[in-house]
C-alpha positions in Angstrom: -95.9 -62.7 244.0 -94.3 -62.1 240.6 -93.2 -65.2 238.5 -89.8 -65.6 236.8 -91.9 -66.8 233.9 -93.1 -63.6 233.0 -91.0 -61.6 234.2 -88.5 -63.3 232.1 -89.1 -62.5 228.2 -87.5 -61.8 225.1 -90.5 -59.2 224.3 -89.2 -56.0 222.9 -90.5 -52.4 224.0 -92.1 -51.1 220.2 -91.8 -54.6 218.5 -94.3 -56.3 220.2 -96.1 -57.2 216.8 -93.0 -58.6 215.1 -91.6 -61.0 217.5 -94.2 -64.5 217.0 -92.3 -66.4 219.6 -90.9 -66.2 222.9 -88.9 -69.3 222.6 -85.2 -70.3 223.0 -84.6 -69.3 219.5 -84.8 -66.0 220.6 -82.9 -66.2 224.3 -79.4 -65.5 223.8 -79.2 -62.9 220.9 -82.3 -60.4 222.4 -80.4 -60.1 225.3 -77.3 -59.8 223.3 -78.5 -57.4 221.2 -79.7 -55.1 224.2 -75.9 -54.6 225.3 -74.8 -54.0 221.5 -77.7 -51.6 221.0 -76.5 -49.1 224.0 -72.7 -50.1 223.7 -73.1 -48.7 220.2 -75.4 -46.0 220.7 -74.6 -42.2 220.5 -75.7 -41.1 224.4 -73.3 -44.3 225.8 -70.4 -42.9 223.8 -71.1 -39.5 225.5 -70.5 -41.0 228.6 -66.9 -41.1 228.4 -66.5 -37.3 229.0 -69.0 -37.3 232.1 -67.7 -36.7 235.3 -67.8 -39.6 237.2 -66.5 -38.2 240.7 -62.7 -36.5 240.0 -61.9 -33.5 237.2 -61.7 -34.8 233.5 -59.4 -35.0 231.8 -55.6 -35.1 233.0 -52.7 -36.5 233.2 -53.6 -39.0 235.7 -56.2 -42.0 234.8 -59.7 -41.5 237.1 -62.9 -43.0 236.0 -64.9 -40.8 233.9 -69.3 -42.3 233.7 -68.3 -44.7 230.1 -65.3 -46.8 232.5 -67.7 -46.7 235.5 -70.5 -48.1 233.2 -68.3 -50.6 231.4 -66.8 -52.0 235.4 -70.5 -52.1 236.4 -71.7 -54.2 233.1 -68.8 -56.4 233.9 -69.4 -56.9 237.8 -73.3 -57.3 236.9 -72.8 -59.8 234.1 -70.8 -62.0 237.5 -73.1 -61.5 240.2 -76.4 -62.1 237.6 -74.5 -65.7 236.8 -73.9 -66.5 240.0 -77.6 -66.0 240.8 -78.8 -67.7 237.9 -77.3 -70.2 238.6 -77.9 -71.1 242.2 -81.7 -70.6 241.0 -81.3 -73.1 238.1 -79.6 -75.6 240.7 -82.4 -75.0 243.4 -85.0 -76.2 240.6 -86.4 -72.9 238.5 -87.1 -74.1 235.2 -87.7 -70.6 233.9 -86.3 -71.7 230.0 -84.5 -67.6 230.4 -83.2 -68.2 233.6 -79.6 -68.5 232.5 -79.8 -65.2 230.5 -80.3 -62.8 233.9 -76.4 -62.1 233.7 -76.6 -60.9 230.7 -79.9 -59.0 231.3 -78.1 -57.4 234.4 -74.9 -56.5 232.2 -77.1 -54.6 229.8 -79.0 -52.6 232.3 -75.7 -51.8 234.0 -74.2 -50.6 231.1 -77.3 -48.5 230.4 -77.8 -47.3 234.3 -76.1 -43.8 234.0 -77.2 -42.6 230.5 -79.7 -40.1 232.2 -77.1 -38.0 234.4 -76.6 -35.0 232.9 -72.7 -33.4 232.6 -71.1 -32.8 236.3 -72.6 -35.4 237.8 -75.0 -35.1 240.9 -74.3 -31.4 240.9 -75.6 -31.6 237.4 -78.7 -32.7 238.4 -78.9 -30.4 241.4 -78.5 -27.4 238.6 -81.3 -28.3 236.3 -83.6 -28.7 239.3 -82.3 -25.6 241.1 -83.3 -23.4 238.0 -86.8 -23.8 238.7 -86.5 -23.8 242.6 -84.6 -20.7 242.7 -83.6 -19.3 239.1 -86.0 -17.8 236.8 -87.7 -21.4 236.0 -89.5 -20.7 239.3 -91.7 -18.2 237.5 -93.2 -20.9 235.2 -95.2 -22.8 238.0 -98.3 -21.8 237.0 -97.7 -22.5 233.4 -97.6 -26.7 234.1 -99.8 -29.1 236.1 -98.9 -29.9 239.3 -97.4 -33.3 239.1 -95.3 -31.7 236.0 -93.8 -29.4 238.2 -92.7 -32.0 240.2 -90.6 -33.7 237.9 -88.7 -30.3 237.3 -88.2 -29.5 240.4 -86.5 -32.7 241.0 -84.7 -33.8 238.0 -83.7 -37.2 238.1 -80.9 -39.0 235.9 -82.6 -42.2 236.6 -86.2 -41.6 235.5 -84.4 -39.6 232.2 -82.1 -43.1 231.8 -85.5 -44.7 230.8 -86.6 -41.7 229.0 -83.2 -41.9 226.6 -84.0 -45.3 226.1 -87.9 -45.6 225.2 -88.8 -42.0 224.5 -89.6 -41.6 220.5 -87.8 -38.3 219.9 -88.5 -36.8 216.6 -87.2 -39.3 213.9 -86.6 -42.4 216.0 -88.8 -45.4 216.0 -91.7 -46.5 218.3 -90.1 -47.3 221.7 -87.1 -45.9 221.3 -83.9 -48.1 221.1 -86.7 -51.1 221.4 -84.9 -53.2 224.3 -86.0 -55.7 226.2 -88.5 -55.6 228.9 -86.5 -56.9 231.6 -83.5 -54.9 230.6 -85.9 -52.1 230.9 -87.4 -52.7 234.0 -83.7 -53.4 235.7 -83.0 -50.0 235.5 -85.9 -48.8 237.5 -84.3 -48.7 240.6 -87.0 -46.5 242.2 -90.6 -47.8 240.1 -92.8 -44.3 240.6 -93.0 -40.5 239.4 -91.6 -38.0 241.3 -95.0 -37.1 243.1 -94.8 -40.4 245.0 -90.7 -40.1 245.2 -88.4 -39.1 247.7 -89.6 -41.3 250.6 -86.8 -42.3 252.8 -88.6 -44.7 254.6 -89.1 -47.1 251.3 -86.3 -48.4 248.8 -88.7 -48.4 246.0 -89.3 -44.7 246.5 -85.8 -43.0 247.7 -86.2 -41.2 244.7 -88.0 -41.8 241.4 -87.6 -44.0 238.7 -89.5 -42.1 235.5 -91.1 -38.8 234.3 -94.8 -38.1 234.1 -93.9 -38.2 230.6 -93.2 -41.8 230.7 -95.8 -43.0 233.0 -97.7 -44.9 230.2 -94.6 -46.6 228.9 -93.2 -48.0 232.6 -97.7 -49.1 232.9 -96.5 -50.9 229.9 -93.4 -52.5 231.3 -94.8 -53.1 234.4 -98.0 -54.8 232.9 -95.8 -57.1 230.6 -93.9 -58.3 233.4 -96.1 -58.8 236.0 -94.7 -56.6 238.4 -97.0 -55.7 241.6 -98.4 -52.1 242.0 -98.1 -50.7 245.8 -101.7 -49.2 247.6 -100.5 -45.9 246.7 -100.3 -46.6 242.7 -96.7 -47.2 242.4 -95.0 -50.4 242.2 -92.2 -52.6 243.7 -89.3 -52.9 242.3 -88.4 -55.6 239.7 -86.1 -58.5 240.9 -83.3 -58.0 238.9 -83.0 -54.3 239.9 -81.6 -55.1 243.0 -78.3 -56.9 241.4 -77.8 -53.9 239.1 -77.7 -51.3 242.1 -75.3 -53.9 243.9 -73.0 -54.0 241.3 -73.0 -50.2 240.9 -72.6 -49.9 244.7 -69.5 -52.5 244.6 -67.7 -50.4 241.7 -68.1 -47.0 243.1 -67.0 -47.2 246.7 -63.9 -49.6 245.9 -63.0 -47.5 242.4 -64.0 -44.4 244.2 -61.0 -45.2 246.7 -58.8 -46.4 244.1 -58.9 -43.6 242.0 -58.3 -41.6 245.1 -55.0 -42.9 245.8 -54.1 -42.6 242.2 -54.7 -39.1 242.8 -52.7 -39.3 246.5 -56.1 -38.1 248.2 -55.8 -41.0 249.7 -52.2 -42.5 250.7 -51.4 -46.4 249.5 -50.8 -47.6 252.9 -54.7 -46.5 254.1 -56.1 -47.5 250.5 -54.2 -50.9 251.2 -55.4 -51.5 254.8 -59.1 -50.4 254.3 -59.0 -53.0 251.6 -57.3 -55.3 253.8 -60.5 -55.2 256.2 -62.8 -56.8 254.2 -60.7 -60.3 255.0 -60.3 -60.2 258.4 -63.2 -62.8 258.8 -61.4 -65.3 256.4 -59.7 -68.4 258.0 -55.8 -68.0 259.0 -54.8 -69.8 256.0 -56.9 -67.7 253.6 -55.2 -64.2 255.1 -51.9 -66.0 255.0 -52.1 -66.9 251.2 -53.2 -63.5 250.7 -50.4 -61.9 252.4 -47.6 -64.0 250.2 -49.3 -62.8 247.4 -49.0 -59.4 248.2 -45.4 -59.7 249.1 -44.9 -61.4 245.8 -46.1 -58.1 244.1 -44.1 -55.7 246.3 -42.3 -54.2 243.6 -45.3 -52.8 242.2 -47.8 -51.1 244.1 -50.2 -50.1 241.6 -50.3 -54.1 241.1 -50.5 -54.9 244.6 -53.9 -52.4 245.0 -55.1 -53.6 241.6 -54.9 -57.4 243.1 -56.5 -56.4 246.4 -59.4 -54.4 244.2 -60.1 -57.8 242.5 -60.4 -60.0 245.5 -62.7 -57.1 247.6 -65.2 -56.8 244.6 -65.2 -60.9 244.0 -65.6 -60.9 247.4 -68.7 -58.4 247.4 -70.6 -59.7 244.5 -70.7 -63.6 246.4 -71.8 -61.5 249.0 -74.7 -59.4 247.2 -75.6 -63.0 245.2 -75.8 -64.6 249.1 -78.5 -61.9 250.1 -80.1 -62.1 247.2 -81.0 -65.7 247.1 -81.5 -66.1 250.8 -84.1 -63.2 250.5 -85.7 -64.4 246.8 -89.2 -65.2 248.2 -89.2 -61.7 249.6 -88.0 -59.9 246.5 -90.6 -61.8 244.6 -93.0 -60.0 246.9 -92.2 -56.6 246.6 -91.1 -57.2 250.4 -87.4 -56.6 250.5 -87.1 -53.1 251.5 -82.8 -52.5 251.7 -80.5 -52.8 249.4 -78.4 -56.0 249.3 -74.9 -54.8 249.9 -76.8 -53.3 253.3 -76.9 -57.1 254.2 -73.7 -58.3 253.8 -71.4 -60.5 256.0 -71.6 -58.0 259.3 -67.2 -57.7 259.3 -67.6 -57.1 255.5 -70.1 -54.2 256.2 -68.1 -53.1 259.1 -65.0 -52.5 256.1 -67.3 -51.3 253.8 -68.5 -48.5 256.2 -64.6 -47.7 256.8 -64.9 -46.8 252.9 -67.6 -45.0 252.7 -66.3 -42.7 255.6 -63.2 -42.4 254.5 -65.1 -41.6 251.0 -67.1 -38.4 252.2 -64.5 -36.8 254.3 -61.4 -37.1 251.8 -62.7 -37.8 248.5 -66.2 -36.2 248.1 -65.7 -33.6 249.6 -61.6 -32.7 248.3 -61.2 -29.1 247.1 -60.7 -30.8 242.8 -64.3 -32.0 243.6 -66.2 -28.9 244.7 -64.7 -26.7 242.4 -65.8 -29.1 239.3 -69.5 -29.6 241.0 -69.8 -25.5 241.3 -68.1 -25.0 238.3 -70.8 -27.7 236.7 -73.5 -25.9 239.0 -72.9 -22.6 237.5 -72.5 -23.4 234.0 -75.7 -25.5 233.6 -77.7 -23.3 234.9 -76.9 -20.5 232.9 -77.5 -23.0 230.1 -80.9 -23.8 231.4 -81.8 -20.7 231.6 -80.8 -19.3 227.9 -82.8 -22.1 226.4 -85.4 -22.7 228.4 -86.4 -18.6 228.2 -85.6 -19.1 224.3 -87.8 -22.2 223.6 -90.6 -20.7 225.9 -90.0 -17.2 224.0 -89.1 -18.2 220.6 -90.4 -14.9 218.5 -87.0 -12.2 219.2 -84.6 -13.1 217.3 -81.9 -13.8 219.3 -84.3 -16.8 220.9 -84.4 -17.4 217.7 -81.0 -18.6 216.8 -80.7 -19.8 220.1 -83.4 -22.8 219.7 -81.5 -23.5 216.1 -78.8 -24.8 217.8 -80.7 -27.2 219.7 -80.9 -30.5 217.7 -84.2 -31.4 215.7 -84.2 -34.6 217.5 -84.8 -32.8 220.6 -87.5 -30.8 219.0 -91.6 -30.5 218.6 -93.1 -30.6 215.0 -96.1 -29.2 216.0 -97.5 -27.0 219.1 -97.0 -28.5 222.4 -97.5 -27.3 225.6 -94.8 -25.7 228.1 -94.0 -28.9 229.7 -93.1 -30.5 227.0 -91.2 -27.8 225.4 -89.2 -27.7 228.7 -88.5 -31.2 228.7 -86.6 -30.6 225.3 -84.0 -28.1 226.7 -83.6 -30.8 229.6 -83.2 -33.9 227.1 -80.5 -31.2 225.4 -78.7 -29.9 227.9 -78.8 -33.2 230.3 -77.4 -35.3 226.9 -74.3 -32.5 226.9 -70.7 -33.9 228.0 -68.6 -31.3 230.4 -66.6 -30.2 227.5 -69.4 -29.4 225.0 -71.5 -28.0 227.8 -68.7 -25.2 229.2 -67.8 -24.6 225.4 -71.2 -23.9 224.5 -71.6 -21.8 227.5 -68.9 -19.9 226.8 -69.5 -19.2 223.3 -73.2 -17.9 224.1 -72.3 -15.8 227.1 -69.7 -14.3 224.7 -66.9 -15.2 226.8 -65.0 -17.1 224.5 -65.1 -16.7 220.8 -64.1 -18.3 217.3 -63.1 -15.7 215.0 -60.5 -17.4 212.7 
């Protein structure tokens, strides 16, 4: 069983000799300083022109990945104080206990740094260029298990790579966070060889690159967290609150932003949010109800009040589950995810959402055209670069692997993998804008000439 003791530290990925103490000295300003660190950071900012589900920009507000990430810190930061402190109160002296809200805020801010522009069709388009595209001639040219991770890009695994990776001119272990903010955003702890197994939460997908495999051994050791027969591991505790919060913001934002857009009218955004009440006592849905008339001359603010209550309501909720199922977790038993074991009429609303979700709002015409538009551009950008950086004599190559930042870059000879892996840390770090731009300009389709 893992032990909130060690899997509870200040330690800091790359500054392990230069911390002498883990004592409360250290408790609030490590954590602290995790959140600063990526709030401040250069691949965060970049997050505000990712698509998050709907076109960006225009003249109507919709969540781009930076206000998704910020919501999430903030719902996180709740639900990891809630649990903290039932824990304290059920008698865990762990001297960090009462930090894990601030641990979860961190790792929710950082959770989406690894998708690449366009979202999941962004992924889809990195991976697809060695499935189908002219990637799929280079499998004999990395090992096995490499292939695998190209095949299947994954913005979670590269979230961790962002983060601890030591790209050319950046210090030991990266942006040197915490472990336990590091190990939060590991929602699926193996490589992509072991990935991809329904049947498991810890493996739905996967959580980091062969490339990283040596640093999450590190993580993993330093926190005590328990390896599985087949050489992966289960997930760490606080992982679970992080992908709750995430899965409260999206479907209820998702929805919201939907009616913003009229997708979705107010009347069905109101009464799906409604649903999640019924259970409540008479007296509860009545108070409600006055509220809502009280704020009748305002729509907006009548949804906006009716967004608040439905995630309160979902993160007491997610904290319920979690602490009912703590011993479990502890384990490496729990095998769902905790919004999956909600109050049964909750999940029965929150079901109505997702529905309602895929048939209007994924799948709306302003979606598809941004996901093939996304598709098609990164692809072709994949392709330039990755035949440059693989070919660099001609001279077109050439100039085509100057514009890729040094960071991104190699000082000596390396082999094909990792030169790949540095046209993926490029491209996957583009926003939407700089990514068509950039496209255009090298396909020759638009140029500057004044």
């Amino acid at each position: 069983m893992m032990q909130w003791d060690r899997l509870l530290t200040s330690k800091r990925l790359g500054q392990e000799d230069r911390q002498k103490s883990n004592g409360q000295e250290f408790v609030r300003t490590q954590f602290q300083r995790d959140y600063d660190r990526i709030i401040f950071c250069s691949p965060f900012r970049r997050l505000q022109n990712k698509t998050q589900v709907f076109p960006l920009p225009g003249s109507i507000f919709v969540h781009n990945r930076l206000t998704h990430s910020l919501e999430v810190a903030s719902v996180g930061r709740s639900l990891g104080n809630i649990v903290s402190e039932r824990l304290i109160k059920q008698g865990n002296q762990s001297p960090l206990m009462g930090e894990i809200g601030t641990i979860v805020s961190a790792a929710c801010l950082a959770h989406d740094l690894g998708n690449p522009p366009f979202g999941h069709a962004g992924e889809d388009a990195i991976s697809n260029y060695f499935i189908a595209g002219n990637g799929k001639n280079l499998i004999g040219r990395v090992k096995t298990e490499q292939w695998s991770d190209l095949v299947k890009f994954e913005g979670n695994a590269n979230a961790l790579r962002i983060l601890t990776h030591q790209f050319n001119g950046r210090q030991p272990g990266g942006f040197q966070l915490t472990y336990p903010t590091l190990a939060s955003i590991v929602k699926y702890p193996c490589v992509s060889s072991l990935g991809h197994d329904k049947s498991s939460i810890h493996r739905k997908k996967y959580g980091f690159f062969h490339s990283e495999i040596e640093t999450f051994d590190k993580i993993a050791d330093k926190l005590g967290l328990i390896k599985s027969a087949d050489k992966a591991f289960y997930r760490y505790p606080l992982v679970y609150l992080v992908e709750a919060a995430d899965d409260i913001c999206y479907n209820i934002i998702d929805l919201e932003d939907a009616q913003r857009l009229k997708i979705v009218s107010f009347e069905t955004t109101k009464e799906l949010l409604l649903q999640f009440f019924n259970h409540l006592p008479a007296k509860d849905k009545k108070r409600m109800h006055e509220t809502l008339d009280s704020l009748a001359g305002d729509p907006n603010e009548q949804l906006t009040y009716l967004r608040a209550k439905t995630i309160g309501l979902l993160v007491n909720e997610c904290a319920d589950v979690f602490i009912q199922n703590e011993t479990e977790i502890l384990e490496g038993k729990f095998d769902t995810d905790l919004i999956k074991m909600v109050n049964s009429n909750v999940a029965a609303a929150l079901k109505e959402v997702q529905k309602i979700s895929v048939e209007k709002i994924y799948r709306h015409r302003s979606v598809v055209e941004i996901e093939i538009a996304g598709y098609k551009v990164l692809g072709g950008l994949m392709n330039e670069f990755c035949d440059a950086i693989l070919n660099p004599n001609s001279p077109i190559n050439k100039k085509l692997i100057s514009l890729i930042p040094k960071q991104y870059l190699h000082d000596g000879p390396v082999d094909d993998y990792l030169k790949i892996q540095s046209v993926q840390d490029f491209v996957s770090g583009m926003t939407d804008l700089y990514a068509v731009d950039l496209y255009k300009k090298i396909k020759g389709i638009s140029m500057d000439l004044v």
